[in-house]
C-alpha positions, 0 to 999 in steps of 0.5 A: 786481548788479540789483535785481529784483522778484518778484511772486506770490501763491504764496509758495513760487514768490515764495521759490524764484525769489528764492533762485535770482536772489539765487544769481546775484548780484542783489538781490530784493524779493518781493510777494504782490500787485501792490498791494504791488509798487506800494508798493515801485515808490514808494520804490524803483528796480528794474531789472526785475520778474517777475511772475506773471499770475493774481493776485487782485483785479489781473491780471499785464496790468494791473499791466504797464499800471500799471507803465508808467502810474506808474513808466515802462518797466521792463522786465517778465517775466509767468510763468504756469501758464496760458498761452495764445496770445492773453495771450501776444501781448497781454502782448508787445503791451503791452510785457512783455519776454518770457513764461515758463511754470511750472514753469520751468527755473533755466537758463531764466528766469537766461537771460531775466533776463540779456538783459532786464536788458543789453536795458534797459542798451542802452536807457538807453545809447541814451538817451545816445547821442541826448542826446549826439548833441545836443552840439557835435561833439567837436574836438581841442584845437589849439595849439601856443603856451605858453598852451595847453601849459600848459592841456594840462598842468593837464588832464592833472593834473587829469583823473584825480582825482574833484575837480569843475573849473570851466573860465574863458574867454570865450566861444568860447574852447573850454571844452566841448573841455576838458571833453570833454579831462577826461572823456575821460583820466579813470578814467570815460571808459568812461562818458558826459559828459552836458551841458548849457546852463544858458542854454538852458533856463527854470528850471522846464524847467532843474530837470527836465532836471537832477533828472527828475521824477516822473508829475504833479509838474507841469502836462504831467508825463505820466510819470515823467522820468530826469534828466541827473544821473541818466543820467550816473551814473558818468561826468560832468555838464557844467554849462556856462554856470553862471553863469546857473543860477537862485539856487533851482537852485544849491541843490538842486546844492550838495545833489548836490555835498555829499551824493551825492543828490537827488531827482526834481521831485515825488518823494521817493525819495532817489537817490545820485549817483556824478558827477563835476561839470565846470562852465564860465562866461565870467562874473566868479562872485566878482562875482556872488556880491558880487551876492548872483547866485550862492552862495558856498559853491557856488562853492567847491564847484565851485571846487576846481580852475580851469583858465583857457582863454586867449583865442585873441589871448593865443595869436596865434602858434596862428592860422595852425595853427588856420585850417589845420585848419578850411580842411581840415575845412570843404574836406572837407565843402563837397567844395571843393579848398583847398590853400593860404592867400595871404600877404595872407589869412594876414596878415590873419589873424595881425593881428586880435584875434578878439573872438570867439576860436577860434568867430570863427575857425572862422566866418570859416575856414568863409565863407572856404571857401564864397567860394572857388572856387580852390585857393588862399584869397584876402584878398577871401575873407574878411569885410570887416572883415578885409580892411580892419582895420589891425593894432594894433601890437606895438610898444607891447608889446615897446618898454619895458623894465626898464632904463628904471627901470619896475617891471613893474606899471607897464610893463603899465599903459603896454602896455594904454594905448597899444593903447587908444589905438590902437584909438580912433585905429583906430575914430575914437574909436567906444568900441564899435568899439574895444572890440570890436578890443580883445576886451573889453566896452564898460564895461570899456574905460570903466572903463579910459579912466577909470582912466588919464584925466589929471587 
């Protein structure tokens, strides 16, 4: 069902049209005037107006151009008694969808309103289409390790519920992939998955890409803008890298996430949002919130369910299958005839512990590729810092044991002191260094060196 505005001087055509659109199923609001229409163009959405082209005081033309000046492209049909070549060519000129003579025939104008309305669908679909062309290329989520099973199986619980889901990792470790996984086996995948980079945008540019704003809400606001909350109507919002959402933009999403609306920057027309919110983020948010960085009760919103995506070292053994599909893929694409890894190169691979998970990967894979110019993908083809690095040994892990009287908690704390020490061993004492073997942050590998400093 549509939502269609007729207008026109003529009562009884304002009451025969609408009868007859309001028989095919859609809604139908009238006006005697476009002055009135305007009025109603402010407080509601319409998917496409009808209009007749003499009227008093404003002409059918110039209530097109004020519609397209005030209210944006909608599409527009003039019907006329007095129709001529020239209005005909000038309305079509303008951007009137099509021009319809009176008396008119129901199974016409039925025809023509039903081709306006699927033209302005392809058109918001087109919309999507370059938004979406935007993203990352979509990737299969690979892995055969039990981490990543477990990941696989919490998707597939979770996709087919309506819940909003905040996805943790760090970064590179592929939370756009999951997002991607939840959409796509979810009862809206029929629908888009619309998303955005909270990072990547200034608030003020932030808060327009996500509610859209009206004609002169601001400085450079020429038109009225549909935003991504808006576009993605009945499909699902990725939110990634929430974290860095401003405080005064957390409010206005909480808003979305209790009520179903929001409104558009500078408007005051209230619009329902049917979209299932997915968010990401590779920071500490119950710390943020201590921070008073981030609100709690958003937090819980977003929070129904979590999913954890592992870092690609708590998943080593599904490195030699992931360097196989990017040593595939970027082959093909760089037009290279790569058939095989050497022993040394998959070895150099298994040992480091990819800081930057799947992402450094898929880079190195990717440099591996345009080095090599064999059949076959040689250590020398690889960064330096993999040729070079020596591997932190396992031993540390798989040494202690229950029997040795140690409970499990201390025998995790004695696994993580040795691979640090280790990697400063490895990295000459440089605490940069060794924290970057180790995958985690400088104040963090600190605050470890503090807690189990000897007294």
């Amino acid at each position: 069902m549509a939502h269609i505005l007729v207008v026109d001087d003529e009562k009884n055509y304002c009451l025969v049209l609408g009868q007859l659109l309001e028989g095919a199923g859609h809604q139908v609001s009238c006006a005697a005037n476009p002055f009135a229409a305007l009025e109603i163009l402010s407080n509601q959405q319409v998917a496409l107006i009808i209009s007749d082209l003499k009227m008093p005081r404003m002409s059918g033309l110039d209530f097109l151009r004020h519609v397209h000046i005030e209210v944006g492209p909608v599409p527009f049909i003039i019907v006329t008694a007095f129709a001529t070549v020239t209005t005909a060519i000038e309305a079509l000129k303008i951007g009137a969808y099509d021009y319809l003579l009176k008396p008119f025939d129901n199974d016409e104008i039925l025809l023509v309103v039903e081709k306006a309305l699927s033209f302005s669908q392809l058109q918001n679909e087109n919309q999507l289409l370059r938004h979406q062309l935007e993203q990352s290329r979509n990737r299969q989520i690979v892995g055969e390790s039990p981490a990543i099973k477990k990941l696989l199986s919490e998707i597939a619980q979770v996709a087919p519920t309506r819940s909003s889901v905040l996805i943790c990792g760090e970064s590179g470790t592929g939370k756009e992939l999951v997002a991607q996984a939840l959409h796509a086996h979810s009862p809206r995948s029929d629908q888009s998955l619309v998303t955005v980079n909270c990072a990547a945008f200034a608030e003020n540019l932030l808060e327009s890409e996500l509610f859209g704003h009206e004609r002169g809400a601001f400085t450079g606001a020429l038109e009225r803008k549909r935003g991504l909350l808006e576009i993605s109507n009945g499909g699902s919002l990725f939110l990634d890298e929430i974290g860095e959402l401003p405080v005064a933009l957390q409010a206005k999403l909480l808003r979305v996430l209790q009520e179903k609306k929001f409104r558009r920057v500078g408007g005051t027309v209230e619009i329902g949002s049917d979209v299932r919110i997915i968010a990401a983020t590779n920071r500490n948010l119950e710390q943020m919130i201590g921070q008073g960085e981030f609100r709690e009760d958003l937090y819980y919103r977003l929070n129904v369910v979590t999913l954890q995506v592992p870092a690609l070292r708590e998943r080593l053994e599904d490195v030699p299958l992931l360097a196989w599909l990017f040593l595939r893929h970027f082959s093909q694409e760089l037009g290279r005839k790569i058939e095989s890894i050497s022993s040394d190169a998959q070895q150099a691979l298994q040992d480091h512990l990819w800081p930057g998970n799947v992402r450094e990967l898929q880079n190195v894979m990717e440099r591996g590729v345009i080095f090599c110019n064999d059949s076959t993908l040689q250590l020398n083809h690889l960064p330096e810092a993999l040729q070079h690095a020596q591997p932190i040994s396992t031993a540390a892990i798989v040494a202690p044991s229950l029997s040795s009287g140690m409970s499990l908690p201390q025998l995790l704390e004695d696994i993580e002191k040795n691979l640090i020490q280790q990697a400063l061993v490895q990295a000459r004492g440089v605490q940069a260094q060794a924290a970057e073997q180790l995958g985690i942050s400088r104040s963090r590998l600190q605050y470890k060196l503090d807690k189990y400093s000897q007294p």
